[in-house]
KEKOLRO-673377 format. One line per field, with one value per residue (C-alpha): x, y, z; residue in three letters. Coordinates in pm, whole numbers, plus 50000, padded with zeros to 5 digits. Example, Ala and Ser with C-alpha at 12.3 -4.5 7.8 and 13.67 -1.06 7.14 Angstrom:
! residues 2
px	[51230, 51367];
py	[49550, 49894];
pz	[50780, 50714];
res	[ALA, SER];
END
This chain:
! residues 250
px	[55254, 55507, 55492, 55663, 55598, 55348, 55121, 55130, 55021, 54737, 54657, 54635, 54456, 54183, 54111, 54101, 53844, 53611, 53582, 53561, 53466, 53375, 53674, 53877, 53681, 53775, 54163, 54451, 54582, 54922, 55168, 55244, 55254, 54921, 54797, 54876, 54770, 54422, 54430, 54529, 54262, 53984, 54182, 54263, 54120, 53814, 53698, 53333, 53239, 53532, 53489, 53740, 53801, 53968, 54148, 54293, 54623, 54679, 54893, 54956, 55014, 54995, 54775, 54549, 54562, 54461, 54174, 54027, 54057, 53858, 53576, 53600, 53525, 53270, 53031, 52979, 52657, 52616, 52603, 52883, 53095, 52992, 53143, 53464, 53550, 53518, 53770, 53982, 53893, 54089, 54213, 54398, 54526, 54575, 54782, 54613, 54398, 54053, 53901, 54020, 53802, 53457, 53275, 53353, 53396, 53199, 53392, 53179, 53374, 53645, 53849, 53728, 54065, 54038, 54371, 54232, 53902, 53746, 53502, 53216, 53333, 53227, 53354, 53684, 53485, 53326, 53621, 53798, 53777, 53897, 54236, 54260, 54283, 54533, 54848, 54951, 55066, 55371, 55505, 55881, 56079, 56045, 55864, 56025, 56049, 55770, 55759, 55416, 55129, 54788, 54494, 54121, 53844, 53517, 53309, 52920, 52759, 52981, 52791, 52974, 52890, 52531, 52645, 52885, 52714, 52980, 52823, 53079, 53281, 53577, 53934, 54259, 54492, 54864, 54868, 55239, 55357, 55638, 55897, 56190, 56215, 55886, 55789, 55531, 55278, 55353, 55184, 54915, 54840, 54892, 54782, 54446, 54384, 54392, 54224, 53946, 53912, 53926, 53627, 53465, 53490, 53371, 53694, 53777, 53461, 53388, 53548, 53851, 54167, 54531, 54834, 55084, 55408, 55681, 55871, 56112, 55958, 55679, 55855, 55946, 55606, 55515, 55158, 54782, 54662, 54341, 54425, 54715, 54836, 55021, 55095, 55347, 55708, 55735, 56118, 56085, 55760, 55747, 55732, 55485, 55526, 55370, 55327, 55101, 54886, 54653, 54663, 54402, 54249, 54585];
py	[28517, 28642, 29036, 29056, 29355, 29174, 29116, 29445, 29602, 29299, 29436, 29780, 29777, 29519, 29806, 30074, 29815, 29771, 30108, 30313, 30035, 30288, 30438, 30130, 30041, 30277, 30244, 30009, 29937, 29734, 29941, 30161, 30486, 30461, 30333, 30665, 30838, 30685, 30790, 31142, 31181, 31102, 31287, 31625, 31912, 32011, 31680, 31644, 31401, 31440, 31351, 31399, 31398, 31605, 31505, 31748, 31613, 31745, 31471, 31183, 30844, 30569, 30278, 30556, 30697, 30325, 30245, 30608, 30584, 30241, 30425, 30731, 30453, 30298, 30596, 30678, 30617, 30395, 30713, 30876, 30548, 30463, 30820, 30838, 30490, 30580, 30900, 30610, 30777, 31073, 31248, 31604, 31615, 31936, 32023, 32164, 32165, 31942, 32107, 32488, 32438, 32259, 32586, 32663, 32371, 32100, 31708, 31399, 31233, 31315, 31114, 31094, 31250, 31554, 31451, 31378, 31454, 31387, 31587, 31391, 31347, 31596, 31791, 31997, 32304, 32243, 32211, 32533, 32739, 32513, 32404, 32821, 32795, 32499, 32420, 32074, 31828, 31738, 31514, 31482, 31263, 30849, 30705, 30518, 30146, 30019, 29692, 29509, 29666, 29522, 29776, 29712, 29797, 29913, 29651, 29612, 29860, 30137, 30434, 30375, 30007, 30067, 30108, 29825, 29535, 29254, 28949, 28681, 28672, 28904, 28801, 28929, 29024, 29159, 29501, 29509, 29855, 29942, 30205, 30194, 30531, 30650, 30930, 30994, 31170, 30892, 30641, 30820, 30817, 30467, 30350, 30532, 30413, 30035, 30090, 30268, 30042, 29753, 29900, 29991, 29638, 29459, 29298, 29502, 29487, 29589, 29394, 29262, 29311, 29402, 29373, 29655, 29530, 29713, 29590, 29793, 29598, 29394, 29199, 28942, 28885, 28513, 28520, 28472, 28852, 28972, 29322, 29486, 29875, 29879, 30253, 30426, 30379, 30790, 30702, 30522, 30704, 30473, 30162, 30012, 29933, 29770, 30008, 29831, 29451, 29318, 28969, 28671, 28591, 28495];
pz	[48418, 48214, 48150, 47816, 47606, 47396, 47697, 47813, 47455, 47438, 47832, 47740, 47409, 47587, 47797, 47526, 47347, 47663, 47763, 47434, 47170, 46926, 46939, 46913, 46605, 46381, 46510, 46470, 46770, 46739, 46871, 47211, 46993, 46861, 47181, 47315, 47051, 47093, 47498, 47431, 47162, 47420, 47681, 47565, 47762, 47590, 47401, 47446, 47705, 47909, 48290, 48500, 48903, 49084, 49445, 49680, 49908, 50207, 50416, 50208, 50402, 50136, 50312, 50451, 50095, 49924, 50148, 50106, 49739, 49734, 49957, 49712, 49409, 49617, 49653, 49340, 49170, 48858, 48602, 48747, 48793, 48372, 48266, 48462, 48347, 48007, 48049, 48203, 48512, 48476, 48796, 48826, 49207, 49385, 49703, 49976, 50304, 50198, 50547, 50479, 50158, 50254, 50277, 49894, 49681, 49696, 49731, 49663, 49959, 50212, 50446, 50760, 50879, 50608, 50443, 50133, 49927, 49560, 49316, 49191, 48805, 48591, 48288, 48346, 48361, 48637, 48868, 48722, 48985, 49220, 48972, 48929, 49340, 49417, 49287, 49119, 49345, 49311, 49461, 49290, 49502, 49511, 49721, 50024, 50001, 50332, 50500, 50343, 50510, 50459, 50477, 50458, 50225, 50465, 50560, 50418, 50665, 50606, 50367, 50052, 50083, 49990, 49616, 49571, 49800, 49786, 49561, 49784, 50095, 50146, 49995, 50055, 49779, 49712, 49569, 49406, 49316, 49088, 49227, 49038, 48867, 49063, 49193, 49474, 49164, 48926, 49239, 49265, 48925, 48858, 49156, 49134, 48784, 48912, 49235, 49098, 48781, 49024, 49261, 48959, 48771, 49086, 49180, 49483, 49693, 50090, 50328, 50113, 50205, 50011, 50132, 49988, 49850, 49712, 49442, 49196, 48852, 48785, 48491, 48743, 48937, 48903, 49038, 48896, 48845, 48864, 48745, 48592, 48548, 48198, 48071, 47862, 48055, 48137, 48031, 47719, 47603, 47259, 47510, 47759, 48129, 48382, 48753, 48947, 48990, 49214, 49270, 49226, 49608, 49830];
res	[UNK, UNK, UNK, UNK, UNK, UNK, UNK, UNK, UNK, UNK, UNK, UNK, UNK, UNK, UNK, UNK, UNK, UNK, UNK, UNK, UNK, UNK, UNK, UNK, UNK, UNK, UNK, UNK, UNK, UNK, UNK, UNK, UNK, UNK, UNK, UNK, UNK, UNK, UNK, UNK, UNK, UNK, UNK, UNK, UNK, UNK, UNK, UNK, UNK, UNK, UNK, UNK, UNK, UNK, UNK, UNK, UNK, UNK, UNK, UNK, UNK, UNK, UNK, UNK, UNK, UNK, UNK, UNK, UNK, UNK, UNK, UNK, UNK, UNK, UNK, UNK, UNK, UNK, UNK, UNK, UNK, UNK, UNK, UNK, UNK, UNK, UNK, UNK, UNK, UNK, UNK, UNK, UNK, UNK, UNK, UNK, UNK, UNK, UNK, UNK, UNK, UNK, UNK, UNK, UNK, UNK, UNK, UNK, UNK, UNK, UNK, UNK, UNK, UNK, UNK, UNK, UNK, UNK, UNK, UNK, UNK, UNK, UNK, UNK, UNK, UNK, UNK, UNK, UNK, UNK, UNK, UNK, UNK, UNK, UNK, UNK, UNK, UNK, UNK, UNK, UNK, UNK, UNK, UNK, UNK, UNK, UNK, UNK, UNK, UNK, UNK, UNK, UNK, UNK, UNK, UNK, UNK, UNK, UNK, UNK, UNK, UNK, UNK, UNK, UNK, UNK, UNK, UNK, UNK, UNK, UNK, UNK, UNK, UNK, UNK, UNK, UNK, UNK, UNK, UNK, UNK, UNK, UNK, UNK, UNK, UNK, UNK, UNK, UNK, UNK, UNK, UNK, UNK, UNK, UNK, UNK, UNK, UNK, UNK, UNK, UNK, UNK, UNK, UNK, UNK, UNK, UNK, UNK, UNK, UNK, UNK, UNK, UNK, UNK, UNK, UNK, UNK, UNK, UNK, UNK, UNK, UNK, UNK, UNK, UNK, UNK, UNK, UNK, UNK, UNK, UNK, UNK, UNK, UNK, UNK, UNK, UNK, UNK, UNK, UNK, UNK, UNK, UNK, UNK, UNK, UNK, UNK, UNK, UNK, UNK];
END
């Protein structure tokens, strides 16, 4: 598959047209600049029906930090899963200590370890105090190239399992990221937005498997994909890019 800039604005308006259709009708939708214009008119703080997560980062270790965000996906109910998608599940992450912070807030799920928890989605409001608490995370600096490491989504059995019960037999997959001009925030982001739309979507189930692979660009990836990250380039903000896939079954 080819990435030219014409499949990425096809990629990204597809997904503007699935998850806000009646949105999409009443916009043209040819061009990266008024596919951005469409995101941030459904995005902006206080636009009714905004849901939004919010994830608080204590110790980040990136496979840890993939397979927790797949379990994170995979507890949510039906309702709750329907409204993030259709903010494009929006998520605001926070530095701090998830365990320091269990007696105050309430998180819809937290790692096992405590170095990393979620909100259920709701409307900004409704995580104010806790954004009035925290700090952004920011996480400025790139992110250091890894060996492939291959991490695995819970089995059936496991809690979160219960609301995504896999329809066929575990697969493994390549997750290729995108780290030329990246910084650790910018994976997050982009990262999160394809794992959870994955999970979500029903292509990442329990029990698969995905193998992380570094890469600096997508545009040379020749492999079948079965989902694909395309965003505004943070550099070239009147042009798309692509910061993440997840391969067909390897």
């Amino acid at each position: 598959m080819t990435l030219s800039p014409d499949l990425l604005l096809t990629v990204a308006a597809d997904r503007l047209r699935t998850l806000r259709p009646e949105l999409a009708a009443h916009l043209d939708l040819p061009t990266p600049d008024a596919l951005r214009e469409a995101k941030d008119a459904v995005m902006t703080a206080g636009t009714a029906g905004v849901t939004q997560v919010v994830s608080v980062v204590g110790d980040l270790r990136l496979p840890d930090w993939v397979r927790e965000t797949c379990r994170f996906a995979l507890s949510l109910p039906a309702d709750r899963r329907t409204a993030w998608q259709r903010s494009f599940t929006r998520t605001v992450y926070l530095a701090g200590r998830p365990d320091n912070l269990q007696e105050r807030f309430s998180f819809a799920y937290a790692a096992p370890d405590g170095s990393v928890a979620w909100t259920d989605p709701a409307a900004p409001e409704a995580t104010a105090a806790l954004r009035r608490l925290l700090r952004t995370f920011r996480g400025t600096h790139t992110p250091a190239v890894w060996n492939a490491v291959t991490v695995e989504i819970p089995p059936p059995g496991a809690p979160e399992a219960e609301q995504c019960a896999p329809a066929r037999p575990p697969v493994h997959r390549d997750l290729y990221i995108a780290t030329a001009r990246m910084t650790i925030s910018d994976l997050l982001v982009q990262v999160n937005h394809l794992l959870a739309e994955a999970v979500l979507d029903g292509i990442l189930r329990p029990g698969d498997r995905m193998t992380l692979r570094p890469v600096p660009r997508l545009t040379g990836l020749d492999v079948p994909l079965a989902a694909l990250r395309v965003d505004t380039d943070a550099h070239a903000p009147h042009h798309l890019r692509a910061y993440a896939a997840l391969t067909q079954e390897t």
